[in-house]
KEVEXGU-545383 format. One record per residue (C-alpha): x, y, z; residue number from 0. Coordinates in steps of 0.25 Angstrom, whole numbers. Last residue first. Layout:
REM residues N
<u = X v = Y w = Z num = NUM> .
...
END
This chain:
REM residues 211
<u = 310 v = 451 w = 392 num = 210> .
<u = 311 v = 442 w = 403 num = 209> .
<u = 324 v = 453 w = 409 num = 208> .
<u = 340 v = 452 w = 409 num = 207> .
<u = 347 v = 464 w = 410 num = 206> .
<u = 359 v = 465 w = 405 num = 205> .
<u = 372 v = 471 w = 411 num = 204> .
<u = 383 v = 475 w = 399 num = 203> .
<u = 398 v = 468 w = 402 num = 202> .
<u = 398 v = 457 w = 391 num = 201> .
<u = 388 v = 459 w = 381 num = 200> .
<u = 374 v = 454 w = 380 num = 199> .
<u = 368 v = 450 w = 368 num = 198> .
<u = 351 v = 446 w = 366 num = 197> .
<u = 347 v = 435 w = 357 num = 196> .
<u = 331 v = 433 w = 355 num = 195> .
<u = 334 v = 422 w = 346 num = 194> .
<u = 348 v = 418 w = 342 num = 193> .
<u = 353 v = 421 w = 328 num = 192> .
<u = 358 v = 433 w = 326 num = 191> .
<u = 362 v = 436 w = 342 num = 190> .
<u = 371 v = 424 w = 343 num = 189> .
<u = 379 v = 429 w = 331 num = 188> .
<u = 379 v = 443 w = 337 num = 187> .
<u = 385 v = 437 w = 349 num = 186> .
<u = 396 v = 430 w = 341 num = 185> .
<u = 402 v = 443 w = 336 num = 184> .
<u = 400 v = 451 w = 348 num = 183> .
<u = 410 v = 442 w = 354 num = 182> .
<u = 410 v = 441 w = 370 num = 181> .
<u = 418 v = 440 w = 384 num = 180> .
<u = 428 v = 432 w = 376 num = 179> .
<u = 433 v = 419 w = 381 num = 178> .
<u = 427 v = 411 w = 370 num = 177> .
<u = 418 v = 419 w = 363 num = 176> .
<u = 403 v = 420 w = 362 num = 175> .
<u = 401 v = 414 w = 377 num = 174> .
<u = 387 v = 422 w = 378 num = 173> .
<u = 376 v = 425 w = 370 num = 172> .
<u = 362 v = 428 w = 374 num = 171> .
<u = 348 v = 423 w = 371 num = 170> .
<u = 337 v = 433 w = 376 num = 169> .
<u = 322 v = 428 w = 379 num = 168> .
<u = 327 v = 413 w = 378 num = 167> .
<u = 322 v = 402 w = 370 num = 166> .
<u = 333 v = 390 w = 374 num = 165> .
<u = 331 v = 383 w = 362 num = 164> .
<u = 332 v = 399 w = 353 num = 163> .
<u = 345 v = 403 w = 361 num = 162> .
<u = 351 v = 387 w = 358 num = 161> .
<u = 350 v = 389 w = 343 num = 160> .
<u = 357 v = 404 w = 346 num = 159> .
<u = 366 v = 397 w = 353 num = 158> .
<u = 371 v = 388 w = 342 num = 157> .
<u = 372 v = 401 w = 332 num = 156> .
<u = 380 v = 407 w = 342 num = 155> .
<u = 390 v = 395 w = 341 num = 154> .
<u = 389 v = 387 w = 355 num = 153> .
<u = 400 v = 385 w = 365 num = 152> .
<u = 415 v = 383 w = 366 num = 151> .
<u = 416 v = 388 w = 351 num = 150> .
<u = 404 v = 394 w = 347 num = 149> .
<u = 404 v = 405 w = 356 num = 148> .
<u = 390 v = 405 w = 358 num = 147> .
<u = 385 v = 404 w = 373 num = 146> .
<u = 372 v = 404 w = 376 num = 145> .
<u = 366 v = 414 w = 387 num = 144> .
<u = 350 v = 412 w = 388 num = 143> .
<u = 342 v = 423 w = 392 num = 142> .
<u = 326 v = 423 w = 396 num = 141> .
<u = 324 v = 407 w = 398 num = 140> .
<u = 308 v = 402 w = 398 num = 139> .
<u = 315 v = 390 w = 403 num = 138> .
<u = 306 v = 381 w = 393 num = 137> .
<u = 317 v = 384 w = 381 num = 136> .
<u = 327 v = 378 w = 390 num = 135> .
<u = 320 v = 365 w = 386 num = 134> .
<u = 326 v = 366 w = 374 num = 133> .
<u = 341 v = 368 w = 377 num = 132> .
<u = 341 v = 357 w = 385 num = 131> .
<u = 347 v = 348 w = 374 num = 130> .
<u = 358 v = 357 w = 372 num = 129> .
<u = 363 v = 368 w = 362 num = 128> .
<u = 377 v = 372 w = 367 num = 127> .
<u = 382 v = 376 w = 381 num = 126> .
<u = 393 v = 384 w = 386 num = 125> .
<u = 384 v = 389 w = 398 num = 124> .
<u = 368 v = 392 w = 396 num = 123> .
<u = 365 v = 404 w = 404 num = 122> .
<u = 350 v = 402 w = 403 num = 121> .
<u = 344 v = 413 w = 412 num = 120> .
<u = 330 v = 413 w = 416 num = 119> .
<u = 324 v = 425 w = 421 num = 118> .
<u = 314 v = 429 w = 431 num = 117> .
<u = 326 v = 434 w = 442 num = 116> .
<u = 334 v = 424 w = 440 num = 115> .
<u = 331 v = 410 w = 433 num = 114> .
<u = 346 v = 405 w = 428 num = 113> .
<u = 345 v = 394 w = 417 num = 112> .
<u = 361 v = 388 w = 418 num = 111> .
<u = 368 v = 380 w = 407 num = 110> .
<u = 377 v = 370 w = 412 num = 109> .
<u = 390 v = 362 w = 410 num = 108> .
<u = 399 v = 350 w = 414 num = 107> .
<u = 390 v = 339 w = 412 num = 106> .
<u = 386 v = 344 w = 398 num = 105> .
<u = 400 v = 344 w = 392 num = 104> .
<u = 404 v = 358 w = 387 num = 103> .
<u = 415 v = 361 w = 375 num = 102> .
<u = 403 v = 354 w = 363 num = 101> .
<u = 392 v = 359 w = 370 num = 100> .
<u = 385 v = 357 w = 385 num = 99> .
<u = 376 v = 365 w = 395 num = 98> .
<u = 364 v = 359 w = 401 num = 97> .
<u = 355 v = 367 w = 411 num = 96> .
<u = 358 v = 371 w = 424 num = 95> .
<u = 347 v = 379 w = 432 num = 94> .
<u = 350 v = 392 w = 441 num = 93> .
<u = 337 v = 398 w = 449 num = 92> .
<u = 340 v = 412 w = 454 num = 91> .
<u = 334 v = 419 w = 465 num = 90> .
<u = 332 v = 407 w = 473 num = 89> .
<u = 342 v = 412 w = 485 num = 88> .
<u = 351 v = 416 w = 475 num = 87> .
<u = 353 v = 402 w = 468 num = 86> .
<u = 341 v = 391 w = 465 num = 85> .
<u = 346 v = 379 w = 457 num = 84> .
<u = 343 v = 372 w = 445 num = 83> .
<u = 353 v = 358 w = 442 num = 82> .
<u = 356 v = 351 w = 429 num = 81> .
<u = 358 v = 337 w = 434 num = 80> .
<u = 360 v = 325 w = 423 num = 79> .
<u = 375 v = 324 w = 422 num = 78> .
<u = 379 v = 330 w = 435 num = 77> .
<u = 381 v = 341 w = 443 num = 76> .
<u = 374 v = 350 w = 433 num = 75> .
<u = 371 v = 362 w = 441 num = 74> .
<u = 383 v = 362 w = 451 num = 73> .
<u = 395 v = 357 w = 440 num = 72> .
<u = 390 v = 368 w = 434 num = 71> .
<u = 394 v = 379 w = 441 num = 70> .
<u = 385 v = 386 w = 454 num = 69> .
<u = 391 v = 398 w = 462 num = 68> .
<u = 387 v = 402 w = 473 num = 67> .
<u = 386 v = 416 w = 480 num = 66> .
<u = 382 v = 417 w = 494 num = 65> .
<u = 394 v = 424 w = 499 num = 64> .
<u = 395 v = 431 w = 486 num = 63> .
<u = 404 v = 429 w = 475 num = 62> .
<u = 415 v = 438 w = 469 num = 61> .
<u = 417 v = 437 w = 454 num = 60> .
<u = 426 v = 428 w = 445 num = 59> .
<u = 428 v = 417 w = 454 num = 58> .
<u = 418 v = 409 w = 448 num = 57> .
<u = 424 v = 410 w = 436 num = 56> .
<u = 420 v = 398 w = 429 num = 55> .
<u = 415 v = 399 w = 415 num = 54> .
<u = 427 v = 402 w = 407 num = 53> .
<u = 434 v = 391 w = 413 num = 52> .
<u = 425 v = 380 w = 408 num = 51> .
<u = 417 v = 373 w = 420 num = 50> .
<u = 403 v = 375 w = 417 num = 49> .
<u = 389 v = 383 w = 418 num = 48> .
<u = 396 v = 391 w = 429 num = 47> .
<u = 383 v = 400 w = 438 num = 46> .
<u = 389 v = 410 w = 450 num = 45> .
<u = 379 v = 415 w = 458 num = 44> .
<u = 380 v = 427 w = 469 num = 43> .
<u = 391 v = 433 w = 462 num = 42> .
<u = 400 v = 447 w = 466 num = 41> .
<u = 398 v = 457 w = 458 num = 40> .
<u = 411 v = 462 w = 450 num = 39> .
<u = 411 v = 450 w = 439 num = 38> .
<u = 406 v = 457 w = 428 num = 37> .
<u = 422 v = 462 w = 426 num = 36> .
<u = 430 v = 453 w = 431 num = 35> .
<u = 441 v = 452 w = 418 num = 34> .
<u = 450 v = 440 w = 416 num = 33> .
<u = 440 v = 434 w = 406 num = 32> .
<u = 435 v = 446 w = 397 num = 31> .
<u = 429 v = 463 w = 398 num = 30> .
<u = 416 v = 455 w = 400 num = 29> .
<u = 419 v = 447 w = 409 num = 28> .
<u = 420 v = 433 w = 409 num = 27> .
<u = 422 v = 420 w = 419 num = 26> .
<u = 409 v = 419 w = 425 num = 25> .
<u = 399 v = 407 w = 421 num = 24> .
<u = 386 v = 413 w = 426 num = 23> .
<u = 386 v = 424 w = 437 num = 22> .
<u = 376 v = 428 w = 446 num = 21> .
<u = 373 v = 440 w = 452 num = 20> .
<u = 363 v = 444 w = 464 num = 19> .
<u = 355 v = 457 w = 465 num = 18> .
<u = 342 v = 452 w = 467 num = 17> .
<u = 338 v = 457 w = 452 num = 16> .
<u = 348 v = 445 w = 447 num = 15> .
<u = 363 v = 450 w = 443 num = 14> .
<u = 369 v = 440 w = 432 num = 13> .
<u = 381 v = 439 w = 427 num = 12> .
<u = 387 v = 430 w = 416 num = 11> .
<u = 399 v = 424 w = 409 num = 10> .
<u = 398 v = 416 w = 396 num = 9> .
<u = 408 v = 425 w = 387 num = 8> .
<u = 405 v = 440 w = 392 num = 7> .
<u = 400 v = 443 w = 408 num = 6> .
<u = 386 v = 446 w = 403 num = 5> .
<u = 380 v = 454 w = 413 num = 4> .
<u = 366 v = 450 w = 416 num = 3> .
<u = 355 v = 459 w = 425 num = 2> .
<u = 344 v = 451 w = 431 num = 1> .
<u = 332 v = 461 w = 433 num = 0> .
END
């Protein structure tokens, strides 16, 4: 079973069944920025939806000698390209999808829908409601990640109208307050109106599952 540990703002870890860990946008720990706590175990995948600084500590954690790390200049190399790609020796299947609000230009950012282990994972990036939104629906998608700060990203109640586009079994909010690893506050405002919401604090495994 994928095991998730939320890293706090819009930084991620995942540990597949096979053992293997990935991390998505690491800069955050959960005790704050300058700590490297989450970050013990060395990566085997390293996923950066764009190139804003608290998005892009590659550096963070040890890699592997096989590790790689994919950002978004690789999936979306240009205008028209989102690229899926097979990592892990085909364990896990990383597709890009469009990205972009009022701080994030479309060129420069991506979503990721990560198939592990009988899952798909949307981990959308600093995004607000776009056009592919809809089709997302059709990705059958167990967790989405939006973002909900409401400042550099999306209101809570904006990604609550984005959690029932995308139709995900657990919606989950992240990036709640700029540089912080989380704010209750603006969780709970997520929660109240997003269907099948689910709140993950920084720090405490998950496990992720179809139900």
């Amino acid at each position: 079973m994928t095991t998730l540990l939320y890293l706090g703002h819009g930084s991620l870890r995942l540990t597949t069944d096979a053992g293997k860990t990935i991390y998505i946008d690491p800069f955050m720990s959960p005790k704050g920025q300058d700590s490297n706590e989450g970050y013990e175990v060395p990566a085997d995948l390293v996923l950066v939806t764009h190139q804003h600084f608290d998005h892009t500590s590659i550096d963070k954690m040890l890699h592997t000698a096989e590790c790689v790390v994919w950002q978004n200049g690789d999936a979306h190399p240009d205008a028209e390209t989102y690229l899926t790609k097979a990592f892990l020796n085909g364990s896990v299947e990383v597709q890009a999808v469009e990205a972009y609000n009022h701080h994030h230009r479309k060129e420069e950012c991506v979503g990721y829908v990560v198939r592990v282990d009988g899952l798909a994972l949307f981990f959308s990036g600093d995004t607000g409601k776009t056009a592919q939104m809809r089709k997302l629906a059709d990705s059958n998608l167990d967790y989405a990640f939006l973002p909900c700060d409401g400042i550099y990203t999306m209101t809570p109640e904006e990604a609550a109208e984005c959690a029932a586009l995308v139709g995900a079994r657990h919606n989950v909010p992240v990036h709640m307050k700029p540089v912080e690893p989380y704010d209750e506050s603006v969780a709970q405002r997520f929660a109240a109106l997003a269907p099948n919401s689910l709140l993950v604090r920084p720090g405490v495994p998950t496990k992720l599952s179809k139900e």
